[in-house]
KENUFI-270946 format. One record per residue (C-alpha): z, x, y; residue number from 1; residue in three letters. Coordinates in steps of 0.02 Angstrom, whole numbers, plus 32768, in hexadecimal, padded with zeros to 4 digits. Each point is the difference from the previous one (the first is absolute). Last residue first. Example, Ala and Ser with C-alpha at 12.3 -4.5 7.8 and 13.67 -1.06 7.14 Angstrom:
      Z      X      Y   bavex   dovex
   8165   82AC   7FCB       2     SER
   8021   7FBB   7F54       1     ALA
% end
This chain:
      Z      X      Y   bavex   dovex
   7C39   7BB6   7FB3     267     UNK
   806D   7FF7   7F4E     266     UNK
   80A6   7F9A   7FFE     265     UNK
   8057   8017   7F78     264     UNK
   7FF3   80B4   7FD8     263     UNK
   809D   804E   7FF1     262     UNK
   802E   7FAA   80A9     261     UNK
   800D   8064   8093     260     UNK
   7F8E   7FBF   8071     259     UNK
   7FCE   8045   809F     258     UNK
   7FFD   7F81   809C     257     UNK
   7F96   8050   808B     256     UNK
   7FFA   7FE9   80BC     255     UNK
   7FFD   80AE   8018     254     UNK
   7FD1   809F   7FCC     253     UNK
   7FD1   809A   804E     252     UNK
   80C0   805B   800A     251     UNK
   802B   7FDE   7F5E     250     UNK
   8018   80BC   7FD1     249     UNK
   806E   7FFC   8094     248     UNK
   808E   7FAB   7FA9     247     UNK
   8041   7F4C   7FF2     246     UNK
   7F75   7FCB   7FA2     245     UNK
   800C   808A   7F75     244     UNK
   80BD   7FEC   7FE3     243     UNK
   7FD6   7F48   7FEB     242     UNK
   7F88   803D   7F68     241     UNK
   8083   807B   7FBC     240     UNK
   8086   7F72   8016     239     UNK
   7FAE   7F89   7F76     238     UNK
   8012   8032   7F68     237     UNK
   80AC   8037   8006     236     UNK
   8031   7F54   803C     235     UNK
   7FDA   7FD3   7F2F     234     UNK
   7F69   7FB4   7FAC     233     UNK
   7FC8   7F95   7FA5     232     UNK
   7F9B   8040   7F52     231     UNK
   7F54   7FD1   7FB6     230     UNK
   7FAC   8071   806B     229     UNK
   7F81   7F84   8017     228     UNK
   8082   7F85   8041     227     UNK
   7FE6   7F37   7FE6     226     UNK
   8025   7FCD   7F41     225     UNK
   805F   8090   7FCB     224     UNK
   8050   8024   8094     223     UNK
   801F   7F4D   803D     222     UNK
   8040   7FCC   7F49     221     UNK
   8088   807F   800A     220     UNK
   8044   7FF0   80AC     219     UNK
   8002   7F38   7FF8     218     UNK
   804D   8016   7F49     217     UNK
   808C   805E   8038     216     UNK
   8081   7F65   800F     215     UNK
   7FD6   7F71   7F85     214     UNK
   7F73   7F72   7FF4     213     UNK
   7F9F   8009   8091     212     UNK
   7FAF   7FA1   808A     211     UNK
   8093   7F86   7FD3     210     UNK
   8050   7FEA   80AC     209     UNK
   8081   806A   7FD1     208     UNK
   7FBF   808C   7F8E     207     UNK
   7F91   801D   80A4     206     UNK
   80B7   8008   8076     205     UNK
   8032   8082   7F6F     204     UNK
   7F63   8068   800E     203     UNK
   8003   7FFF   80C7     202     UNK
   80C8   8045   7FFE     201     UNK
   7FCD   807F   7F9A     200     UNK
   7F56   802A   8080     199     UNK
   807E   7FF2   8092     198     UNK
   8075   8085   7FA3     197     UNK
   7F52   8068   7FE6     196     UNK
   7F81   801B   7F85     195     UNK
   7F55   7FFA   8055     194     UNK
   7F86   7F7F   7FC5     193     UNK
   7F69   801D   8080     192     UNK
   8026   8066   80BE     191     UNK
   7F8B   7FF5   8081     190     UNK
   8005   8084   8087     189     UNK
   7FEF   7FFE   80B6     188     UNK
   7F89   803F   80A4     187     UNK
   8011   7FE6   80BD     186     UNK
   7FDE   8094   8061     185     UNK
   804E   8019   80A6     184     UNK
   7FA7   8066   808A     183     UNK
   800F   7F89   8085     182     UNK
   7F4C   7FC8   7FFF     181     UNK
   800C   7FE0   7F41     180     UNK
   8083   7F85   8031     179     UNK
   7FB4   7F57   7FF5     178     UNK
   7F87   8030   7F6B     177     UNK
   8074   803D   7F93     176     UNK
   807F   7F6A   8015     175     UNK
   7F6F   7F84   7FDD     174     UNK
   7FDA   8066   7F5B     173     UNK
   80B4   8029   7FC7     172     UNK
   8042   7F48   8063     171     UNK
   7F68   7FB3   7F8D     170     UNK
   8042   8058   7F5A     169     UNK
   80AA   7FE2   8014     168     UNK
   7FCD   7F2D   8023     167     UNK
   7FB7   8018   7F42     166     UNK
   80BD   8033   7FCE     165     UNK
   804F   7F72   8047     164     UNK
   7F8B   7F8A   7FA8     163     UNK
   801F   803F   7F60     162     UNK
   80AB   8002   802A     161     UNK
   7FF3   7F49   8015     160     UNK
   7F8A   7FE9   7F6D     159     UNK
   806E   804D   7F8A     158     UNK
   8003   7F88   7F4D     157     UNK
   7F3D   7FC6   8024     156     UNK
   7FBF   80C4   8009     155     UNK
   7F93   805D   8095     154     UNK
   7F99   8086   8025     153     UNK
   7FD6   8080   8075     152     UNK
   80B1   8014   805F     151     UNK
   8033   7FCF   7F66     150     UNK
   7FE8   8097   7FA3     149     UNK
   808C   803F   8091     148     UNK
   801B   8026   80B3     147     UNK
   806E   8073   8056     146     UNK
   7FE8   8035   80A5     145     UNK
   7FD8   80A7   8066     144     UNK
   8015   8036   80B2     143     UNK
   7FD4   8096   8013     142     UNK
   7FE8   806B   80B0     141     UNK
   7F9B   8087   8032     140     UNK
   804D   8012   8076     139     UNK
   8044   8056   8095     138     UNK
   7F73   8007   8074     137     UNK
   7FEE   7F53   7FC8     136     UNK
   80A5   7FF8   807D     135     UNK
   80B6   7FD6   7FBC     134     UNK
   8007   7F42   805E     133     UNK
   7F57   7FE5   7F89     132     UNK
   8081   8032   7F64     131     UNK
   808A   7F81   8045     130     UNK
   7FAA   7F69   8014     129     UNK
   7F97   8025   7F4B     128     UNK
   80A3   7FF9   7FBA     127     UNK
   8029   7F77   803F     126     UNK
   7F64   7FAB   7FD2     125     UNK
   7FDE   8034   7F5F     124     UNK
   80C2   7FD8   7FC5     123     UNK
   7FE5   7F57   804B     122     UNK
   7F73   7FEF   7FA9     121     UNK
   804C   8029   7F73     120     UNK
   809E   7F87   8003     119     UNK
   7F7B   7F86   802B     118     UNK
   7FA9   8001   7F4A     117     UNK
   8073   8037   7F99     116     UNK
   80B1   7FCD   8039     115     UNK
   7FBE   7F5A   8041     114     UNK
   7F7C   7FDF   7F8D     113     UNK
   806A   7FFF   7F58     112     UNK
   8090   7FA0   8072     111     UNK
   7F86   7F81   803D     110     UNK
   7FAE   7FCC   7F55     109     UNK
   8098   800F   7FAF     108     UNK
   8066   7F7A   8081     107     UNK
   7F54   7F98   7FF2     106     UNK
   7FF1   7FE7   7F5F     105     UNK
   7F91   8047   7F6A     104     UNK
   8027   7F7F   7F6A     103     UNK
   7F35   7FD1   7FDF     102     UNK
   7FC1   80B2   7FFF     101     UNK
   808D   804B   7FA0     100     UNK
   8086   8060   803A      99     UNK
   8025   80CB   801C      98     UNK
   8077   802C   8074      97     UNK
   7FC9   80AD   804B      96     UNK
   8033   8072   80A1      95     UNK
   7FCC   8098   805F      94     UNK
   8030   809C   8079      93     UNK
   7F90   8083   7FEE      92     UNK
   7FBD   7FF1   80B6      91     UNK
   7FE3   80CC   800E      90     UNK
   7FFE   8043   80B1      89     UNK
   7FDB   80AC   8010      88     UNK
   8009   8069   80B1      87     UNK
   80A0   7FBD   804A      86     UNK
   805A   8083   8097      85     UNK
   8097   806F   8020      84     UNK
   804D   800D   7F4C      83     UNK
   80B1   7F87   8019      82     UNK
   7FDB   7F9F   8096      81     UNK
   7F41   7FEC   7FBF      80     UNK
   802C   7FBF   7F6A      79     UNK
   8097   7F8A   8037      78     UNK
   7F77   7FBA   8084      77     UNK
   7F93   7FDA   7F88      76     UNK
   8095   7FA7   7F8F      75     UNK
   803B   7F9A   80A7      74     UNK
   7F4B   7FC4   8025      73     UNK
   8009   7FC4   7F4F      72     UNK
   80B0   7FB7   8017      71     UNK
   7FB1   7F9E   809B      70     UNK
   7F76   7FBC   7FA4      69     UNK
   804C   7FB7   7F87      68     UNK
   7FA0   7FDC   7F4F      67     UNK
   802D   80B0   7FDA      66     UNK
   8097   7FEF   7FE1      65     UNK
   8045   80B3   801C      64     UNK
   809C   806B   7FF2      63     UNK
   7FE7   8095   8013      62     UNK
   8026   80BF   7FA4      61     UNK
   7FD0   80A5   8039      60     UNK
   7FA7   8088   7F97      59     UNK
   7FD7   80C5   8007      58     UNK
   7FFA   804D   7F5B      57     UNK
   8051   809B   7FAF      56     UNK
   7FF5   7FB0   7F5C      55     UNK
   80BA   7FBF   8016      54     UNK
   7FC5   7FAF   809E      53     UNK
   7F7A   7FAD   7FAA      52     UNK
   807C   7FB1   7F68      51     UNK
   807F   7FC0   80A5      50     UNK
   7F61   7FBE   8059      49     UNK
   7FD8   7F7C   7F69      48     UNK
   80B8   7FE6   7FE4      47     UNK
   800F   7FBB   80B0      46     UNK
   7F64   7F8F   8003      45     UNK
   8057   7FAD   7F5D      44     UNK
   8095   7FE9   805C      43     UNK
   7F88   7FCB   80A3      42     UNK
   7FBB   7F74   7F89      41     UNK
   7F90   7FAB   809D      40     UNK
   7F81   809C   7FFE      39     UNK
   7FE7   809E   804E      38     UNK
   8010   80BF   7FDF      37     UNK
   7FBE   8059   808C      36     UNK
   7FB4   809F   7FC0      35     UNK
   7FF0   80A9   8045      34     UNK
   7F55   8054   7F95      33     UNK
   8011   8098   7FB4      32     UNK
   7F97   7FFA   7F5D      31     UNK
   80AC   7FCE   7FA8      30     UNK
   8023   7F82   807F      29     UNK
   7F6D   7F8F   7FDA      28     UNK
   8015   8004   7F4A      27     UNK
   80B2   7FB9   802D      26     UNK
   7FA6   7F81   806B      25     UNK
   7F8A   7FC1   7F84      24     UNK
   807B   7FEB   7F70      23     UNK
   807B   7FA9   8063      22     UNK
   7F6E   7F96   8035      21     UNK
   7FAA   7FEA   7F59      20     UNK
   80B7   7FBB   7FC3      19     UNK
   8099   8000   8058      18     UNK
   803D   8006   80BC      17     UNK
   7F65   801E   8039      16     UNK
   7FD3   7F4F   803B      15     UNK
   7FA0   8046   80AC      14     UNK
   7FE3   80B2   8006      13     UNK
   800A   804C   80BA      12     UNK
   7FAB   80BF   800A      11     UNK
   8014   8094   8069      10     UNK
   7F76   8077   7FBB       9     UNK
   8003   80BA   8059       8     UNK
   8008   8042   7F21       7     UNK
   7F9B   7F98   7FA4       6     UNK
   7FA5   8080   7F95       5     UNK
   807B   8073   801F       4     UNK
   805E   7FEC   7F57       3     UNK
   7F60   7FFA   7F97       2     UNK
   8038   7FD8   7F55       1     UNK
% end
């Protein structure tokens, strides 16, 4: 591992109190980058810069909803009070509740969109606020979101987050075109069957409703039936590629959605 590669990046994860983003923003730290460890779980946040500290990392900890505005501008500000400036944005942050078509309400409809949908583009725009306050001399900056398989596709037992996740793709492509002029790129990744704690808690809410027929089946079927690799994967699989977009190597690309899938979805 490069441990310079990202070394001069001051970056805000949303949700990286566990899972991909814990992952992501202890990879992050290890090739030098200062990372502001955000989410609503600020225990969780807490342990997550306690393990990069003991690497010889640098880390703070905040609390953040990101469906408020005013605790996002907070976390920015956090950042750049604590390592001078915000060059990498990544709007991580992200929730599921799978239902069928037919018994989709309103309260899961709203909550699915709210945190994923307008919690980042309120992450894109504040952070965008404070990058064009730093100069385009400065930059260039990254702001990067996470998407998913169903940011291209979609199935009847998560059509909410399906939903959510196709709205990430227009704020990457919308949100690369507004700020290209300020020297921000706009880019994101796309994640398949990852095991995580919010894929664990998925495959029990799926046992629920009857899309399966015991816990670890969802997992198992998916990669034979779906993956080309024939295997899901882990958060280890996916922080080389967000490594890449946060670094310079990335420099010439924006607007994209990369997916990280095993081979579900092929472009």
């Amino acid at each position: 591992m490069d441990k310079t590669r990202l070394q001069g990046k001051n970056c805000l994860i949303t949700g990286a109190a566990r899972g991909i983003g814990a992952a992501v923003a202890e990879h992050y730290a290890a090739q030098g980058a200062k990372v502001c460890v955000a989410d609503i779980n600020i225990e969780g946040c807490q342990e997550v810069v306690s393990r990069i500290k003991e690497n010889g990392g640098e880390a703070i900890a905040v609390s953040l909803d990101v469906t408020s505005r005013e605790q996002m501008k907070a976390a920015v500000q956090a950042t750049v009070d604590a390592f001078g400036s915000l060059n990498v944005m990544l709007n991580n942050a992200g929730i599921n509740k799978p239902l069928m078509f037919l018994d989709i309400t309103e309260e899961n409809w709203r909550q699915i969109m709210d945190v994923n949908g307008w919690g980042c583009l309120v992450g894109m725009q504040e952070a965008a606020k404070q990058m064009i306050a730093q100069g385009k001399e400065n930059g260039p900056y990254k702001i990067i979101n996470v998407g998913s398989i169903l940011s291209r596709q979609a199935f009847d037992d998560v059509i909410p987050y399906s939903c959510s996740k196709h709205a990430v793709q227009a704020m990457i492509n919308g949100g690369a075109k507004a700020l290209v002029d300020h020297n921000i790129t706009v880019n994101g990744y796309g994640p398949g069957v990852v095991r995580t704690e919010l894929w664990e808690q998925l495959d029990k809410d799926l046992v629920a409703i009857g899309k399966f027929e015991k816990q670890g089946q969802s997992m198992d079927e998916l990669a034979e039936k779906m993956i080309l690799m024939k295997r899901y994967s882990y958060p280890e699989d996916i922080v080389g590629t967000a490594s890449f977009l946060a670094s310079s190597e990335s420099d010439y690309m924006t607007g994209q959605l990369l997916m990280i899938d095993g081979g579900i979805v092929l472009q």
